[in-house]
GUFI-955805 format. One record per residue (C-alpha): x, y, z; residue in three letters. Coordinates in steps of 0.05 Angstrom, whole numbers, plus 5000, padded with zeros to 4 digits. Example, Ala and Ser with C-alpha at 12.3 -4.5 7.8 and 13.67 -1.06 7.14 Angstrom:
% residues 2
524649105156ala
527349795143ser
//
This chain:
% residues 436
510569141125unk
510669621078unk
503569711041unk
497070071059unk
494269781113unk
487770081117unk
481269991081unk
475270411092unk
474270231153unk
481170071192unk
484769371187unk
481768771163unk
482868081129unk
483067381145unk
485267281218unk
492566951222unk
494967211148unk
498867911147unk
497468421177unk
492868091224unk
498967511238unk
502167511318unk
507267901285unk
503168361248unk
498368611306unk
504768571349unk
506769141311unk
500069501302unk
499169521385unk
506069771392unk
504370341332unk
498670601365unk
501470681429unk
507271081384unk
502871531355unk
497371631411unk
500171531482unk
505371621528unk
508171161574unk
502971081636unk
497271341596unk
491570981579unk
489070611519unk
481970241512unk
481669551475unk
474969261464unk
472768631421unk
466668271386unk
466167501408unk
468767141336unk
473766551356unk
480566991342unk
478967661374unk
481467391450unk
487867181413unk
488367791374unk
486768211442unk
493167851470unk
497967971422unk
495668641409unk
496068841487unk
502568621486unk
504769041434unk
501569641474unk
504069521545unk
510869461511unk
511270181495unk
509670391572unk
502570431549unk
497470261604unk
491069921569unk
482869811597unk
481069171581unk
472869281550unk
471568541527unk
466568441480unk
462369071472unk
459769481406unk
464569811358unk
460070461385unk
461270371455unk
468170281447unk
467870991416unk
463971261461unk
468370991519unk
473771211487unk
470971961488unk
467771901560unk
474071491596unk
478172091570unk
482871571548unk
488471741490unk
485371141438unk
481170691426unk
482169991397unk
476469511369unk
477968821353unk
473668591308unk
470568491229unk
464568691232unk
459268421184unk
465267931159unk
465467161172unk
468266971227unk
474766681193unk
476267461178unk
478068031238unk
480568741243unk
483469281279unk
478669971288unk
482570521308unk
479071191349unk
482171761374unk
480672081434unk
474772341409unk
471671731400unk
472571871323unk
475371481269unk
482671681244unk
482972131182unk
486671991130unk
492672341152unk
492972011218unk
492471251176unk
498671511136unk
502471641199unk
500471001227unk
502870621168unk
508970901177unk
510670701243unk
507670061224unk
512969951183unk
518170271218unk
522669961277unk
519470191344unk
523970031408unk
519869921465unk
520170431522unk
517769961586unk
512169621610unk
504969751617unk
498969441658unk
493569151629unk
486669171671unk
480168931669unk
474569381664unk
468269111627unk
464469511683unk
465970161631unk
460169881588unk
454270031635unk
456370721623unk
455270601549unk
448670231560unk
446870881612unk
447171361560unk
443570991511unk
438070911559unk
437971661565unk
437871841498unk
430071691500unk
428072121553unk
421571981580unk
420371511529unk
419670841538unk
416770181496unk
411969831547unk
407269721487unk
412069461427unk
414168811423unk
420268741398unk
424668161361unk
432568371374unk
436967961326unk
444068101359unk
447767711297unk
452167221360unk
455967921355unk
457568481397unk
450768671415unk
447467951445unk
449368121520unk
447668931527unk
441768941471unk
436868521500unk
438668901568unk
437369661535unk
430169481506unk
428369111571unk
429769771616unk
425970081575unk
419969611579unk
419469361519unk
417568581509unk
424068321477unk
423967681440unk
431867601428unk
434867191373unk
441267001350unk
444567271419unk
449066651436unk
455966771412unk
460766141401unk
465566451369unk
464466101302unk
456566351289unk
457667141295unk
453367311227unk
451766641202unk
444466601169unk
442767231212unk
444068041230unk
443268651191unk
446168351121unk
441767691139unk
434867861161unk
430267251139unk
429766861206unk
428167641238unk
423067761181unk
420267171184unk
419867061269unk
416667821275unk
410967601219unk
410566931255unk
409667151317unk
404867811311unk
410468281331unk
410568971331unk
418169111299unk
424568721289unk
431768961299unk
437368621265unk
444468821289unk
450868751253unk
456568351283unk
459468911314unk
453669321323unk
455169911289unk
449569901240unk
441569661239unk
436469481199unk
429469521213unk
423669071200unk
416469231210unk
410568921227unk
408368671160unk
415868371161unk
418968831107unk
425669121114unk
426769841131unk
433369971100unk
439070631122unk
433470921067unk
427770851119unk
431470981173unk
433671711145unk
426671901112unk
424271801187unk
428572121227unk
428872711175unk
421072751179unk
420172731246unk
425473161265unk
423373631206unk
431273761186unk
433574221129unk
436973661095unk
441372941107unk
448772811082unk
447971931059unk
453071591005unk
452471560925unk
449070860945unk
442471120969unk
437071150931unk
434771560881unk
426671440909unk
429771810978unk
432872400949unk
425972520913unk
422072440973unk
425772981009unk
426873460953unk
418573450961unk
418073551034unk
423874191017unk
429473711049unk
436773711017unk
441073070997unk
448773161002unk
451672520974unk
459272330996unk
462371710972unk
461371001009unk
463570991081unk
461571251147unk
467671721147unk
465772041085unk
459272101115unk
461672431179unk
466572961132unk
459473081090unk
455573281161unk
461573771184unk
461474031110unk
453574171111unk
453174301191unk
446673771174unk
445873291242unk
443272681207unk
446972221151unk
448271521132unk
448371001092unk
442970521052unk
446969931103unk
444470191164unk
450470611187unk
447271201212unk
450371741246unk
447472281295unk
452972741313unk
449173121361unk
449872381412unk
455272151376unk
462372141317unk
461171431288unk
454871091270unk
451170641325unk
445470181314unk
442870161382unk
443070921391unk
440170931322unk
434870441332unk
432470701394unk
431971371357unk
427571141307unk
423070701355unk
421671421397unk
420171791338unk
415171301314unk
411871191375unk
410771961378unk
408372011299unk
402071851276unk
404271251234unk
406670611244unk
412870181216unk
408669961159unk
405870671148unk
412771001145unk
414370461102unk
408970521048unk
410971191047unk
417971271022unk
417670960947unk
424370690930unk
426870510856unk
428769840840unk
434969630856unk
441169150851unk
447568950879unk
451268430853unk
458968270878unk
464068070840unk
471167720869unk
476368220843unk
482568160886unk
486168640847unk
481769200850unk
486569730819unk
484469340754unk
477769760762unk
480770450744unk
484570200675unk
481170640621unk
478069950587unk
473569890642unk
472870630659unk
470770720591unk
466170080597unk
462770430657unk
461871090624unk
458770720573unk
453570360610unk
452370980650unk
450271330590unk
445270800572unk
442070860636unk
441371670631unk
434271850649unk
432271260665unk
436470980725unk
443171060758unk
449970480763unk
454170530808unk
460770060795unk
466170050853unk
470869640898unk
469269480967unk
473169781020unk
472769181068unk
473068501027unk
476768260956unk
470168500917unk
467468990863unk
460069220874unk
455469280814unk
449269770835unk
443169870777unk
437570260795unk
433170200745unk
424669920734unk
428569310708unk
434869320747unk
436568570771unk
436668440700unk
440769050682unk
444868900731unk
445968160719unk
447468320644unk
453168900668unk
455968450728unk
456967850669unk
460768340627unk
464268680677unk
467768010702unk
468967810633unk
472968510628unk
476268360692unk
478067650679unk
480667790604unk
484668370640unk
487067890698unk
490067430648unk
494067990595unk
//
């Protein structure tokens, strides 16, 4: 195959082109079993519910049980619980099917070790290799059911509220037809909560269309329209949340931290270069430090070992608790926050009101070649408008680590229209270098 295969957060494209092809994941399955297992250990495969993943879950099985390699058949279940699983099954991987917050035309392939963390960079180079390297298979492995692994999952969530429990919120849980729509509904119910769900009726083409954690309108507007006391909106593979309170705003990975760091009166947070500058204020005022990594809940999770801090994330909704668990989790997460509420003498709204963000923008731009973004015309270009913005705001130019895009952040009083103005140029820049 012969090319990096992984992004910043494992494989992932458009479902039947390389490397997610039969002949492609074929490989991968048989790679992983290389590099993690012997033959009649144990591997776990889970999967969110978009149309390919049962195909994909096939192939990729195949490719595992050819090296010996015995594999756990999750089903669908969150990117989280498959981690967690992973860690509590004592099993030598763990493999997600699935692409997230992507269309459902697009899938992937997360890796976790037996940990129930994501790979470090090392372990992706290694990977790679044997990828693209000819693996002869050593036997036969058994593949078994055993979707009865995730009431584990949904046992420790439950427990990571203690005593608490939700008898007086009612709640709107948008499961994005992804990952969560069977076991979120379930975890606010045992704890007593009255769940209105939404959006939790997979068909393998609907997983976050018009709805989830990057689409929270029909949440917003249902928990205004209905007198609710909080909405939760999931992404498709449920490692990430946003939050909407009872006025019907949106509590951002922004919220979310300012909360938990609050409440649980921490010495400081680890979140991305993406956050905003209104958080890092807020805490430098209550005597709380910022560590910034880059974007991406790995970086994240390296910034939290660096600073021995228990709380980071990112302005998305990944959030990340390492004392529960090594990747972020939006049901742990939300739960989290819905305890520490309920216990504080404000509400959603009042938290909200609270933490003053700056303006802010994000505009994409298609860039399929995104090596075109570290040429020194448009390094220099950035610099440029960087320098304009001193004092007054921040940008923030990158590519994305999961799709064929390059993100344009402004923060700034006026920053959609700095932002629109910068995005224009940028993929004039980008075009004029496309076509030399």
């Amino acid at each position: 195959m012969g090319r990096e295969l992984f992004g910043t957060d494992g494989i992932r494209g458009p479902a039947g082109q390389y490397p997610l092809d039969e002949a492609g994941v074929g490989q991968i399955g048989k790679a992983i079993a290389a590099n993690f297992a012997k033959p009649g250990q144990r591997i776990l495969v889970g999967r969110d519910p978009r149309q390919s993943s049962p195909d994909m879950e096939t192939v990729l099985v195949s490719g595992i049980t050819a090296m010996g390699v015995d594999v756990d058949l999750i089903g669908v279940v969150p990117t989280p619980g498959l981690a967690y699983l992973t860690k509590s099954a004592g099993s030598q991987a763990g493999v997600m099917i699935t692409a997230s917050h992507n269309p459902y035309t697009d899938n992937g392939i997360k890796v976790f070790s037996p940990g129930g963390s994501k790979l470090d960079d090392h372990t992706e180079v290694e990977l790679n290799k044997l990828i693209d390297s000819d693996l002869s298979e050593s036997g036969q492995g058994a593949a078994v059911e055993a979707a009865e692994l995730v009431n584990d999952y949904e046992a420790f969530l439950v427990s990571t509220v203690g005593d608490s429990h939700f008898d007086d919120w009612r709640l709107a849980v948008d499961c994005a037809n992804g990952a969560t729509s069977f076991i979120a509904p379930r975890v606010f119910e045992r704890l007593k909560a009255d769940v209105v769900p939404l959006f939790n009726q997979p068909d393998g083409i609907n997983i976050n269309q018009d709805c989830g954690a990057t689409n929270p309108q029909a949440l917003q507007q249902a928990v205004s329209n209905q007198g609710l006391d909080a909405g939760l909106a999931f992404d498709g593979d449920g490692d990430r949340v946003v939050i909407i309170d009872e006025q019907g705003r949106v509590l951002t990975g922004d919220h979310i931290l300012y909360i938990l760091a609050v409440c649980r009166k921490l010495p400081g947070i680890v979140a991305t270069v993406m956050s905003n500058m209104g958080l890092e204020m807020a805490l430098q005022k209550k005597g709380m430090a910022l560590h910034r990594t880059a974007v991406g809940d790995r970086y994240v999770l390296e910034g939290l070992k660096q600073t021995g801090f228990t709380l980071g994330g990112e302005q998305s909704g990944h959030i990340i608790l390492p004392d529960y668990a090594a990747t972020g989790d939006g049901l742990l997460v939300a739960l989290q926050v819905l305890k520490e509420v309920k216990n504080s003498d404000k509400s959603l709204a009042g938290w909200y009101d609270e933490l003053a963000l700056l303006p802010q923008a994000l505009i994409n731009i298609p860039a399929k070649d995104k090596s075109l973004l570290d040429t020194p015309e448009i390094q220099s270009f950035i610099a440029e408008k960087s320098e304009q913005l001193k004092g007054k705001g921040r940008l923030l130019i990158r590519p994305s680590g999961t799709e064929p895009l390059a993100r344009v952040m402004v923060e700034a009083p006026d920053a959609s229209n700095i932002a629109e103005q910068i995005a224009t140029e940028l993929q004039e820049l980008l075009s004029d270098r496309k076509a030399a």
